[in-house]
PDB file of N, CA, C and O in Angstrom, chain B, residues numbered from 101:
ATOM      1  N   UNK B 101      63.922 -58.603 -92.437  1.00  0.00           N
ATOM      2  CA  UNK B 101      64.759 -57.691 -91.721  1.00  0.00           C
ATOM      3  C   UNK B 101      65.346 -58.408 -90.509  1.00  0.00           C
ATOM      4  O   UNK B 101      64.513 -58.908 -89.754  1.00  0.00           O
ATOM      5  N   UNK B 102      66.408 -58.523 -90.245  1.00  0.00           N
ATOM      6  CA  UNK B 102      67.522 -58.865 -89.133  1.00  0.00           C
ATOM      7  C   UNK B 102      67.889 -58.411 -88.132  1.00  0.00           C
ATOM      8  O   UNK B 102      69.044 -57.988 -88.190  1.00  0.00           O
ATOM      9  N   UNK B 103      67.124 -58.245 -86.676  1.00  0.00           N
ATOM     10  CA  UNK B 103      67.718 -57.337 -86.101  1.00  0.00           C
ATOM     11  C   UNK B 103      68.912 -58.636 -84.634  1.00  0.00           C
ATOM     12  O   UNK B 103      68.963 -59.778 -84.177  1.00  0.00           O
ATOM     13  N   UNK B 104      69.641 -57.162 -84.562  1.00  0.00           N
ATOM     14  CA  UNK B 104      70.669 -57.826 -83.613  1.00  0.00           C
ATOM     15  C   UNK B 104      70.918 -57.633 -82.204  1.00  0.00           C
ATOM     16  O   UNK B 104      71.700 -56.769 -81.805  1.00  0.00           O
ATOM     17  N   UNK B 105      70.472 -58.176 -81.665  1.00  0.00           N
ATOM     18  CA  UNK B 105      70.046 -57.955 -80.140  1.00  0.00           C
ATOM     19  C   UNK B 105      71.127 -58.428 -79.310  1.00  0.00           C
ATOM     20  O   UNK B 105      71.754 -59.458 -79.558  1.00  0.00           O
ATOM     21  N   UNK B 106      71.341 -57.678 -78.332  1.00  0.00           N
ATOM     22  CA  UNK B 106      72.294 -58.298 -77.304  1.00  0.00           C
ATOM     23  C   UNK B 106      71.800 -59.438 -76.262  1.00  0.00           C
ATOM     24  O   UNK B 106      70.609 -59.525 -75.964  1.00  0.00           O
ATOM     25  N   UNK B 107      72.859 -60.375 -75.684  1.00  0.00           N
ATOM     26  CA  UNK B 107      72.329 -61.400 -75.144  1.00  0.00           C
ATOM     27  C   UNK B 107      72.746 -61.237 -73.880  1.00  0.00           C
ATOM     28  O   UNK B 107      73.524 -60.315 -73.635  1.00  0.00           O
ATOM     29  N   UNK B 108      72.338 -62.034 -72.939  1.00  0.00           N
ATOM     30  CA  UNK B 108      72.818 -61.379 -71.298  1.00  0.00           C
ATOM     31  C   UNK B 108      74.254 -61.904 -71.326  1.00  0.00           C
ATOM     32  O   UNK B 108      74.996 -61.369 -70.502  1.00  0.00           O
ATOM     33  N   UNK B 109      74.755 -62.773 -72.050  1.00  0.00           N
ATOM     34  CA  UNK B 109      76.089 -62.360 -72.044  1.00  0.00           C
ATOM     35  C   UNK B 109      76.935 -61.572 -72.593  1.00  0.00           C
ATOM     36  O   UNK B 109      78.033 -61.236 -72.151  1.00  0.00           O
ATOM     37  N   UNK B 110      76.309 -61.194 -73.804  1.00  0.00           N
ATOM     38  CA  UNK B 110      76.627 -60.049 -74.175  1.00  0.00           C
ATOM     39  C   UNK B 110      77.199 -58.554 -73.164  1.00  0.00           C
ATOM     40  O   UNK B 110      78.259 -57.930 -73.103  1.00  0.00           O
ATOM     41  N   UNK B 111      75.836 -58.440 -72.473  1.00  0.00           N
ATOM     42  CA  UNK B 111      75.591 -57.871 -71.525  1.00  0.00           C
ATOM     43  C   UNK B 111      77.052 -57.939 -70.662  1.00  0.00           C
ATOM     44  O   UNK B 111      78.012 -57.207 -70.902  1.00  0.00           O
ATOM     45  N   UNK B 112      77.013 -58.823 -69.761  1.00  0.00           N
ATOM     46  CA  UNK B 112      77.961 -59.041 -69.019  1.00  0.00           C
ATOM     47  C   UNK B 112      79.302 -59.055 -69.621  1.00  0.00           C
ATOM     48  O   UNK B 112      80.219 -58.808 -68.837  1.00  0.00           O
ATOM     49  N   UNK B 113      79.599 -59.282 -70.792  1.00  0.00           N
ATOM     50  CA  UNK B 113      80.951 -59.041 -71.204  1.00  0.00           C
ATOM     51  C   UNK B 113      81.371 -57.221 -71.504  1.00  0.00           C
ATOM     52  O   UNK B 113      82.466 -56.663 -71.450  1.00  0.00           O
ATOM     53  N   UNK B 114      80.034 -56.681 -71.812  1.00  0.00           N
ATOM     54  CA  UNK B 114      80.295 -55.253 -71.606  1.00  0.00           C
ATOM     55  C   UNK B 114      80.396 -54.968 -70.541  1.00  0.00           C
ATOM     56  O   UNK B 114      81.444 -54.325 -70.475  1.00  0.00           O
ATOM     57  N   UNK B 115      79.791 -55.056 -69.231  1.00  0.00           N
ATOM     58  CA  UNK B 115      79.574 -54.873 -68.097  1.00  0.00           C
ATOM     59  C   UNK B 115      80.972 -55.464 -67.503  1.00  0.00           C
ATOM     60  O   UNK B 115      81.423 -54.942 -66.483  1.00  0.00           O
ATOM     61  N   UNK B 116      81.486 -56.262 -67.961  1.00  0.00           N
ATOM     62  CA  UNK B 116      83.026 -56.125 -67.511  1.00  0.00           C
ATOM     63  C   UNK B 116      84.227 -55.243 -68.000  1.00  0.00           C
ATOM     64  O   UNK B 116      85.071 -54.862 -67.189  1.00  0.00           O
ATOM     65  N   UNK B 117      84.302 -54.911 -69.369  1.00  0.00           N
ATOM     66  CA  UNK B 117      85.056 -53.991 -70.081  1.00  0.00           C
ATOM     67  C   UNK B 117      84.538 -52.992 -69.410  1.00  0.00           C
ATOM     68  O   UNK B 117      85.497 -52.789 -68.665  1.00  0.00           O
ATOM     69  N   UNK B 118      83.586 -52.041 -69.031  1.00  0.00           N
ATOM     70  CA  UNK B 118      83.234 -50.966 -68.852  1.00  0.00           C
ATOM     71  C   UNK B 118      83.609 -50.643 -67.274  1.00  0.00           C
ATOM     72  O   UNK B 118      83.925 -49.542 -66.824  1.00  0.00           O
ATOM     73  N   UNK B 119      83.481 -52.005 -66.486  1.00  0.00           N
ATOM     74  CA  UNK B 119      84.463 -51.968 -64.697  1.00  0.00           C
ATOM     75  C   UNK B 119      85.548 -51.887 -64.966  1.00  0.00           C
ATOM     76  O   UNK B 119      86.335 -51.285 -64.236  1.00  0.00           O
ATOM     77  N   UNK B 120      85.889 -52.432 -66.022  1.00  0.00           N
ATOM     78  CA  UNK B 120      88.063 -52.332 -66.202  1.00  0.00           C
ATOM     79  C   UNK B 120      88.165 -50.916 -66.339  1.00  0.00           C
ATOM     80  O   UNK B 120      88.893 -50.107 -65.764  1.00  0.00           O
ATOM     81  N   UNK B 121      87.416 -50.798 -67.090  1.00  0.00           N
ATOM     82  CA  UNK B 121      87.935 -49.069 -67.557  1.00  0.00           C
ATOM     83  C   UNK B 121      87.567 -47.709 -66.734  1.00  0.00           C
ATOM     84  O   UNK B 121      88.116 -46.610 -66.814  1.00  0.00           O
ATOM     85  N   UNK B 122      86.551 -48.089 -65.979  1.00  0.00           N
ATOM     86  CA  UNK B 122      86.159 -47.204 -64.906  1.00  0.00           C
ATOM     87  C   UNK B 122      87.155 -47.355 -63.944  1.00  0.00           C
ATOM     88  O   UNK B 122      87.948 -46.415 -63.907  1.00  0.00           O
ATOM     89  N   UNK B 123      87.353 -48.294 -63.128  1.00  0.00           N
ATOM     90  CA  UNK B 123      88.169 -48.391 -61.911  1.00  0.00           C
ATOM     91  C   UNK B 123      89.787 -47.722 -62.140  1.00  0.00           C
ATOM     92  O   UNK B 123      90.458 -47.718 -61.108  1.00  0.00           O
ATOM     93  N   UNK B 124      90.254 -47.337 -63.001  1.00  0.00           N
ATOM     94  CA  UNK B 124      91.197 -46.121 -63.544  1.00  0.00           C
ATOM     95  C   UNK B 124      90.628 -45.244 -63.054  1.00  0.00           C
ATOM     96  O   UNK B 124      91.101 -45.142 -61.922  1.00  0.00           O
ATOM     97  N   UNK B 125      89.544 -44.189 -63.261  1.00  0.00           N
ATOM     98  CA  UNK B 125      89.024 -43.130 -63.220  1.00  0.00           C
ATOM     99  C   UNK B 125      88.965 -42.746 -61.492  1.00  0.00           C
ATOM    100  O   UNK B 125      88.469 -43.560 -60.713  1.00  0.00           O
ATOM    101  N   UNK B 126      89.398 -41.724 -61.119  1.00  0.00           N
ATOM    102  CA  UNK B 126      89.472 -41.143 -59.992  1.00  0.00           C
ATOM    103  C   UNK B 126      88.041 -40.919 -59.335  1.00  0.00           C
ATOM    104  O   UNK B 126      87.226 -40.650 -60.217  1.00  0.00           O
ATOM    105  N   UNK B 127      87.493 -40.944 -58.095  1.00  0.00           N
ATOM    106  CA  UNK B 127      86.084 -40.978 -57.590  1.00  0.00           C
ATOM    107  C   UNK B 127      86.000 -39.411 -57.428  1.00  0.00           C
ATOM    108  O   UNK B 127      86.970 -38.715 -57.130  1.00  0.00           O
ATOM    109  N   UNK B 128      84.521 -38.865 -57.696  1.00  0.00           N
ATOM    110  CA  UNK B 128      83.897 -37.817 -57.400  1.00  0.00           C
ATOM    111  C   UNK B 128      84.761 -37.142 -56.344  1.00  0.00           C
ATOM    112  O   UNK B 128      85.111 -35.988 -56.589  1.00  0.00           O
ATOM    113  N   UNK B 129      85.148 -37.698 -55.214  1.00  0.00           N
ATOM    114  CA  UNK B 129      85.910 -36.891 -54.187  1.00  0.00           C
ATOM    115  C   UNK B 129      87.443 -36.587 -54.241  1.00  0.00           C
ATOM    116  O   UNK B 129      87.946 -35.667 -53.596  1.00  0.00           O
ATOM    117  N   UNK B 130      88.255 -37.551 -55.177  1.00  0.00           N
ATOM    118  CA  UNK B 130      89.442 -37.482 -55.751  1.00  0.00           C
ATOM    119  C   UNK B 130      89.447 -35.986 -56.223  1.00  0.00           C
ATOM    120  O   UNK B 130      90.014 -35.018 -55.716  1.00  0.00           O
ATOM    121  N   UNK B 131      88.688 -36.070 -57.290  1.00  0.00           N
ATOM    122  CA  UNK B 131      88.362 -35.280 -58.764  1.00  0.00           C
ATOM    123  C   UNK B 131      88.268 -33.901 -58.293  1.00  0.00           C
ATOM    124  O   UNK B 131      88.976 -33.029 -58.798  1.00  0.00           O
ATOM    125  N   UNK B 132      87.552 -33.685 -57.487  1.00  0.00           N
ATOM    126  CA  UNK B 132      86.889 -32.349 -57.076  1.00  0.00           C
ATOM    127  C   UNK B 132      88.575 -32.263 -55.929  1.00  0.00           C
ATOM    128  O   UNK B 132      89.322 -31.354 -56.293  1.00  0.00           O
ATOM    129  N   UNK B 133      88.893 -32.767 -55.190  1.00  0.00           N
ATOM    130  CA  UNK B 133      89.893 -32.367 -54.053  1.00  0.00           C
ATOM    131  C   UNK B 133      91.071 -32.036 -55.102  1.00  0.00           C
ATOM    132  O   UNK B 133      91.752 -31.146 -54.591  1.00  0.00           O
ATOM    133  N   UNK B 134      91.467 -32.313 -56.072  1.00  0.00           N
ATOM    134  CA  UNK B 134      92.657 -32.111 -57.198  1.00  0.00           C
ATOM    135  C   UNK B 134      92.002 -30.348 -57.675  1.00  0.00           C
ATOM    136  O   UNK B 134      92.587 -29.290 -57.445  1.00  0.00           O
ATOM    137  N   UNK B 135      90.963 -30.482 -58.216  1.00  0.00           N
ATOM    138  CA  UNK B 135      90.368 -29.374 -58.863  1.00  0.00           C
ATOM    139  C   UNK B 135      90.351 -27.839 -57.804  1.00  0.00           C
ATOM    140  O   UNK B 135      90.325 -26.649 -58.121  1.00  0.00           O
ATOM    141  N   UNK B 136      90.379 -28.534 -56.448  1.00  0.00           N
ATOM    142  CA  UNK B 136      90.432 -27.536 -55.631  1.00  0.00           C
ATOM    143  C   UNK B 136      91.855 -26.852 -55.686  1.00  0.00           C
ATOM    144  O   UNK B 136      92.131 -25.694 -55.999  1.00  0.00           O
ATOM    145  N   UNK B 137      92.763 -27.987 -55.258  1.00  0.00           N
ATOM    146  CA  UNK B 137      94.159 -27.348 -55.302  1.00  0.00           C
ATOM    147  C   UNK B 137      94.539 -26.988 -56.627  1.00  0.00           C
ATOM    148  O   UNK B 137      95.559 -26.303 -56.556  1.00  0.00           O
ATOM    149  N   UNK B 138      94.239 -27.118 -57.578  1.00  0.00           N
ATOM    150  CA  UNK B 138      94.658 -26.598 -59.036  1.00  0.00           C
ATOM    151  C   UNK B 138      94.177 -24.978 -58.939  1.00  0.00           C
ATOM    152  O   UNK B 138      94.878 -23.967 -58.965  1.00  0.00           O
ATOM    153  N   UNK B 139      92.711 -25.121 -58.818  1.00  0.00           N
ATOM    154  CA  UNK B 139      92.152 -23.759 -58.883  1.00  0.00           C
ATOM    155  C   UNK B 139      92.278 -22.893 -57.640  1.00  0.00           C
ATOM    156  O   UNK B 139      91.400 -22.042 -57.496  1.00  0.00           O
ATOM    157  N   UNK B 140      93.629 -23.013 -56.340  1.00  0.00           N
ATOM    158  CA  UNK B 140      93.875 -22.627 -55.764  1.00  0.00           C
ATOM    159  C   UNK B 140      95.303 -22.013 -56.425  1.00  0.00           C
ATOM    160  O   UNK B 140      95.587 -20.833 -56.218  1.00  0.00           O
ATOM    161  N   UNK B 141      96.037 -22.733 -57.097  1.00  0.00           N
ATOM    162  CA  UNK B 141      96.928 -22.511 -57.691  1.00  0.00           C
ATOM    163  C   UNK B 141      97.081 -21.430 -58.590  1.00  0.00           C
ATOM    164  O   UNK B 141      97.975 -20.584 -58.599  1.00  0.00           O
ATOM    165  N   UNK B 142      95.704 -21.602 -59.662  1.00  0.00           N
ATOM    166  CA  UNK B 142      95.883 -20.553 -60.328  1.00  0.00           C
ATOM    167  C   UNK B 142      95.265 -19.062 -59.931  1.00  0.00           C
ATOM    168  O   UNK B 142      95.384 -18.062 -60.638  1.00  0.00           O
ATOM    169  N   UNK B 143      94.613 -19.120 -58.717  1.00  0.00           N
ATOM    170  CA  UNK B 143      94.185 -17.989 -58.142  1.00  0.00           C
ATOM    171  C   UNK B 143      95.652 -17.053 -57.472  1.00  0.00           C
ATOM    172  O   UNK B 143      95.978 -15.866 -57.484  1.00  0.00           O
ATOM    173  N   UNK B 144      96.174 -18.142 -57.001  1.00  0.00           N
ATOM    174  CA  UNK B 144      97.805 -17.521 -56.115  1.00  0.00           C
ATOM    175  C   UNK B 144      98.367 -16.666 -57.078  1.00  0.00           C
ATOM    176  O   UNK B 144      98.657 -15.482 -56.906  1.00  0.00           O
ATOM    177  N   UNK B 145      98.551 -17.545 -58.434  1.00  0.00           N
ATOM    178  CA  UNK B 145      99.506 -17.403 -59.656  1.00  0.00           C
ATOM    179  C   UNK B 145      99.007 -15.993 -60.249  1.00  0.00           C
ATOM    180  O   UNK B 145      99.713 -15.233 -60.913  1.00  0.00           O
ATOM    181  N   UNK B 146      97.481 -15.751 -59.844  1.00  0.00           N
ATOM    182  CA  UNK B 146      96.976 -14.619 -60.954  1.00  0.00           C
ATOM    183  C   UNK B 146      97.131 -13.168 -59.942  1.00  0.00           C
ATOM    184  O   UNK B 146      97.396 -12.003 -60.239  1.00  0.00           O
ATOM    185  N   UNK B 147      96.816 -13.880 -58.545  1.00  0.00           N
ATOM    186  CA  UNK B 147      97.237 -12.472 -57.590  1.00  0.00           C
ATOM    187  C   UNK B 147      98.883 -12.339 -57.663  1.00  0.00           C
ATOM    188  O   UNK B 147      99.333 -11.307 -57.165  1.00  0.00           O
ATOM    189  N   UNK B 148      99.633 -13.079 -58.112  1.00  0.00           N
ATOM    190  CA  UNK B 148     101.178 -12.515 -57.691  1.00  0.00           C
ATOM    191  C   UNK B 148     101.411 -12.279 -59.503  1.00  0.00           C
ATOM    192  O   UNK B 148     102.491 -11.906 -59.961  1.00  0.00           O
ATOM    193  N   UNK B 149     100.705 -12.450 -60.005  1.00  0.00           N
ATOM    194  CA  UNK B 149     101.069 -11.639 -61.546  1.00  0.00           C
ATOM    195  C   UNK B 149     100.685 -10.102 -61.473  1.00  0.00           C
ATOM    196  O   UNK B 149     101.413  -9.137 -61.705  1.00  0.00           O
ATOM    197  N   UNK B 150      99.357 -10.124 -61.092  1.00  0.00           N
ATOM    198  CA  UNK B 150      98.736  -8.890 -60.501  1.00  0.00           C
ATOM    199  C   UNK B 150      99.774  -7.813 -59.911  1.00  0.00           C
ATOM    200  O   UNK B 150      99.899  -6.677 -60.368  1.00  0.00           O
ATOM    201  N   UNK B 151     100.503  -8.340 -58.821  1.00  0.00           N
ATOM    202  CA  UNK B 151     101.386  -7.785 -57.887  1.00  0.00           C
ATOM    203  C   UNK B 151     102.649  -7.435 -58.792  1.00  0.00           C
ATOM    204  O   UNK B 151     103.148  -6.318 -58.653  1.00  0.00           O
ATOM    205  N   UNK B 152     103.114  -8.201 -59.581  1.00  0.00           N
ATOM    206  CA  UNK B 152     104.069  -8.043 -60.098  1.00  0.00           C
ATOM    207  C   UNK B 152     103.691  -6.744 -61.242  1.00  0.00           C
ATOM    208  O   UNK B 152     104.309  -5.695 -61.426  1.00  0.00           O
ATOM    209  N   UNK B 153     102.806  -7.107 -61.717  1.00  0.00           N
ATOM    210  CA  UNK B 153     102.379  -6.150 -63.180  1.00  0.00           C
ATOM    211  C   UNK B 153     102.073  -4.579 -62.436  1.00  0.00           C
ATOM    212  O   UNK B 153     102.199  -3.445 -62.900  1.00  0.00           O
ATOM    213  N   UNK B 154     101.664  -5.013 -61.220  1.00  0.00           N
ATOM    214  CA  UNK B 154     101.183  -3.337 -60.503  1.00  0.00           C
ATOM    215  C   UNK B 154     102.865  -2.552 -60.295  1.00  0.00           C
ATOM    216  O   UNK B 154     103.114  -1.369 -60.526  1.00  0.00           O
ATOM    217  N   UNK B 155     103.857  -3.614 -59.799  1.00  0.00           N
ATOM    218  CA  UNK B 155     105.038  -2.536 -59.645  1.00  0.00           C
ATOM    219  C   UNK B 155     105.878  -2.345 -60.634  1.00  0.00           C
ATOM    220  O   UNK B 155     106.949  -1.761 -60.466  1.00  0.00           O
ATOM    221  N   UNK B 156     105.392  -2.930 -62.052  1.00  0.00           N
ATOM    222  CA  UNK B 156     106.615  -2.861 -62.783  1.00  0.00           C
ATOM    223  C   UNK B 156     107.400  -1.354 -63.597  1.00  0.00           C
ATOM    224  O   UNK B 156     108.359  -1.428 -64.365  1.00  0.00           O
ATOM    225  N   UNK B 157     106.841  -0.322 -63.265  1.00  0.00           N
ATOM    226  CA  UNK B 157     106.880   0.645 -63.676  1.00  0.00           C
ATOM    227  C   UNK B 157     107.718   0.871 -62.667  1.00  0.00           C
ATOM    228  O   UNK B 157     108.848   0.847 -63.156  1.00  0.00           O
ATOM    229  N   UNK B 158     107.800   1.158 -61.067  1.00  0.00           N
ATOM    230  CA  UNK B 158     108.937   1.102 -60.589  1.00  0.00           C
ATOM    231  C   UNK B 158     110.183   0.636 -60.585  1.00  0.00           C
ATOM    232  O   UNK B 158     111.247   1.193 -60.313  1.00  0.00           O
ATOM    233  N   UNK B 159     109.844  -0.816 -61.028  1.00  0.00           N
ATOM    234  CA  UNK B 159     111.463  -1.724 -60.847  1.00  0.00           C
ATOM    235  C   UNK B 159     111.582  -1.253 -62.240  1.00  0.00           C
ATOM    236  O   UNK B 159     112.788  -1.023 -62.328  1.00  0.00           O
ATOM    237  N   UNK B 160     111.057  -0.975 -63.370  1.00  0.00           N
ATOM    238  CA  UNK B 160     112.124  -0.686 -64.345  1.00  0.00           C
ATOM    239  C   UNK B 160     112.421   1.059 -64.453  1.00  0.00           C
ATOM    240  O   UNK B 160     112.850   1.817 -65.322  1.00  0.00           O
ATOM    241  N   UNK B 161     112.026   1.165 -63.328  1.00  0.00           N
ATOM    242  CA  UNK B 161     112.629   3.040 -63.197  1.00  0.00           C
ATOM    243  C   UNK B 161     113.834   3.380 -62.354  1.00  0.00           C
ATOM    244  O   UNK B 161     114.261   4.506 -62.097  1.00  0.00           O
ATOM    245  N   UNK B 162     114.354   2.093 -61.928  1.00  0.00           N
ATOM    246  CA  UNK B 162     115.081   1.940 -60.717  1.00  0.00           C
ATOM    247  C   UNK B 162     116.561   2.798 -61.032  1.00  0.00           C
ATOM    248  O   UNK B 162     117.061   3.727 -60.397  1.00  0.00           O
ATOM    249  N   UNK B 163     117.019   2.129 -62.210  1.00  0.00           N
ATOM    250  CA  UNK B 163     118.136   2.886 -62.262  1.00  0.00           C
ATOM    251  C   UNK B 163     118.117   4.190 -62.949  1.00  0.00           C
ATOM    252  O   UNK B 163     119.211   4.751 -62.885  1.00  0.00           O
ATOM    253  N   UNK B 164     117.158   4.880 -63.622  1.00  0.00           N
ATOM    254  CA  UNK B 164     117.213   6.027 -63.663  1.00  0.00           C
ATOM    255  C   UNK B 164     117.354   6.999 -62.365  1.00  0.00           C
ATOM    256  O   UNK B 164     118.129   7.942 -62.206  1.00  0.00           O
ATOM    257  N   UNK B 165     116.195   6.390 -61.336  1.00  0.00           N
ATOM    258  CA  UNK B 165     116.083   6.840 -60.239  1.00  0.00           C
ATOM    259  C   UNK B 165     117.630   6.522 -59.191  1.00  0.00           C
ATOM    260  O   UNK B 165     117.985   7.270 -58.281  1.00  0.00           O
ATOM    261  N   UNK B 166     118.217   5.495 -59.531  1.00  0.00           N
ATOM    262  CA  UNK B 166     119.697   5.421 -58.464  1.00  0.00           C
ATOM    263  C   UNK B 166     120.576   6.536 -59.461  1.00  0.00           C
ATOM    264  O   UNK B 166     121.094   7.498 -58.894  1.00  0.00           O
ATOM    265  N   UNK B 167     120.691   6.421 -60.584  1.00  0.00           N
ATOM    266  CA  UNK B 167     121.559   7.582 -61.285  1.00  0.00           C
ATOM    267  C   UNK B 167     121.221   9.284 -60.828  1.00  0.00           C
ATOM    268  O   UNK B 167     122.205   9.948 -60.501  1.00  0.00           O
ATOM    269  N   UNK B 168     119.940   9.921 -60.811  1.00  0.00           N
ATOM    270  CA  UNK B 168     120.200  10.812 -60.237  1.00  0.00           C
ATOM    271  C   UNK B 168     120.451  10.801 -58.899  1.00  0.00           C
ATOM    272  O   UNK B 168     120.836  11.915 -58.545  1.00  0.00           O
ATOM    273  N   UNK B 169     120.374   9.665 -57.601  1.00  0.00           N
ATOM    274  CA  UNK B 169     120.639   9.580 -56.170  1.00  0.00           C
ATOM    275  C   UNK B 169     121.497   9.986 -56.676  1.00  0.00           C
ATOM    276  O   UNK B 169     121.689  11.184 -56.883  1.00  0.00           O
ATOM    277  N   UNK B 170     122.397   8.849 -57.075  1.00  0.00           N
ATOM    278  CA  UNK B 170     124.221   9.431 -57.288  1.00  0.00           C
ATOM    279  C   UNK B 170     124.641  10.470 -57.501  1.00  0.00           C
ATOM    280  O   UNK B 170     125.655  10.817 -56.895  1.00  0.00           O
ATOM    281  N   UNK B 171     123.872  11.561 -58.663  1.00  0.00           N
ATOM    282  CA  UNK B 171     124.198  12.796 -58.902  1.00  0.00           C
ATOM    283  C   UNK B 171     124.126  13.568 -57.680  1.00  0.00           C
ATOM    284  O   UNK B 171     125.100  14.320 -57.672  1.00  0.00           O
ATOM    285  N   UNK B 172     123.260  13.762 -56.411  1.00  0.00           N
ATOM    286  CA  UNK B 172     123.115  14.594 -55.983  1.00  0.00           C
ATOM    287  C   UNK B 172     124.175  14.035 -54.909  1.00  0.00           C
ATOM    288  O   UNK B 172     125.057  14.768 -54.462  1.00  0.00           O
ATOM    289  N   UNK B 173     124.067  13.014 -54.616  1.00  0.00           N
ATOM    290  CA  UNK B 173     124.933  12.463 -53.264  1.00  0.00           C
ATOM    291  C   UNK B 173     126.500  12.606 -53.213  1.00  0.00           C
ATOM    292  O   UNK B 173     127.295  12.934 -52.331  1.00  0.00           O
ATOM    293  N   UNK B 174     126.607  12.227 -54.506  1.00  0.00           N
ATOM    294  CA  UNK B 174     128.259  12.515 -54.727  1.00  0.00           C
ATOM    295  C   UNK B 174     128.826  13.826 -55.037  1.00  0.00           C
ATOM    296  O   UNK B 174     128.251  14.403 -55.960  1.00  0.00           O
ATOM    297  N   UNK B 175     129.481  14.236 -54.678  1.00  0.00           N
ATOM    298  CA  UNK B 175     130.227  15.709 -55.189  1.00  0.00           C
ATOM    299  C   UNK B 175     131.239  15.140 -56.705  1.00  0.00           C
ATOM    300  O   UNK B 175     132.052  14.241 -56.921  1.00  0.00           O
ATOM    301  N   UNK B 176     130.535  16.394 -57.594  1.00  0.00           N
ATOM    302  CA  UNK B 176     131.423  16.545 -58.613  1.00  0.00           C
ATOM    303  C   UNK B 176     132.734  16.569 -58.859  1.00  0.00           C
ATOM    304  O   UNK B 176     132.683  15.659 -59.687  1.00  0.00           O
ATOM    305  N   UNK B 177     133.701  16.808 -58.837  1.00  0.00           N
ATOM    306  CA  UNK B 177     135.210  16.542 -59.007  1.00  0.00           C
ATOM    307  C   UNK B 177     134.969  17.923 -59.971  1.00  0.00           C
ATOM    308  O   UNK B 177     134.107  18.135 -60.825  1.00  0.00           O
ATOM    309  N   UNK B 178     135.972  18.690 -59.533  1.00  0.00           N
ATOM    310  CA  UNK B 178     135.849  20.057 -60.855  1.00  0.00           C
ATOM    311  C   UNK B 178     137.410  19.937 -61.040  1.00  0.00           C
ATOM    312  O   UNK B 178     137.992  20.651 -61.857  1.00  0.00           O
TER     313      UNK B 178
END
């Protein structure tokens, strides 16, 4: 049976591929300060949907509601 063992250079040639590819990656304090403003974002986004969805029964009653203003405000023409 054959087994295949890594050698300390082995070692070290992973241990360099694996620094190349890390040092891309944003640090713990990057990561989390992005995540803050994102999930600040979508908190804003979900209270002004909120806001919007609470009045929409008004704004689309609007012109029923300016059509009778008009009726009463204006005099008929007979």
């Amino acid at each position: 049976m054959i087994l295949n063992v890594l050698t300390q250079k082995d070692l070290e040639e992973i241990d360099k591929i694996v620094d190349g590819k890390i040092k891309f990656l944003p640090t713990k304090k990057e990561f989390f300060s992005k995540m803050d403003a994102l999930m600040k974002e979508i908190k804003d986004l979900r209270e002004e949907v909120t806001i919007v969805t609470s009045y929409k029964d008004q704004i689309e009653d609007h012109e029923t509601r300016i059509v009778k203003i008009e009726e009463v405000l204006q005099p008929q023409s007979s």
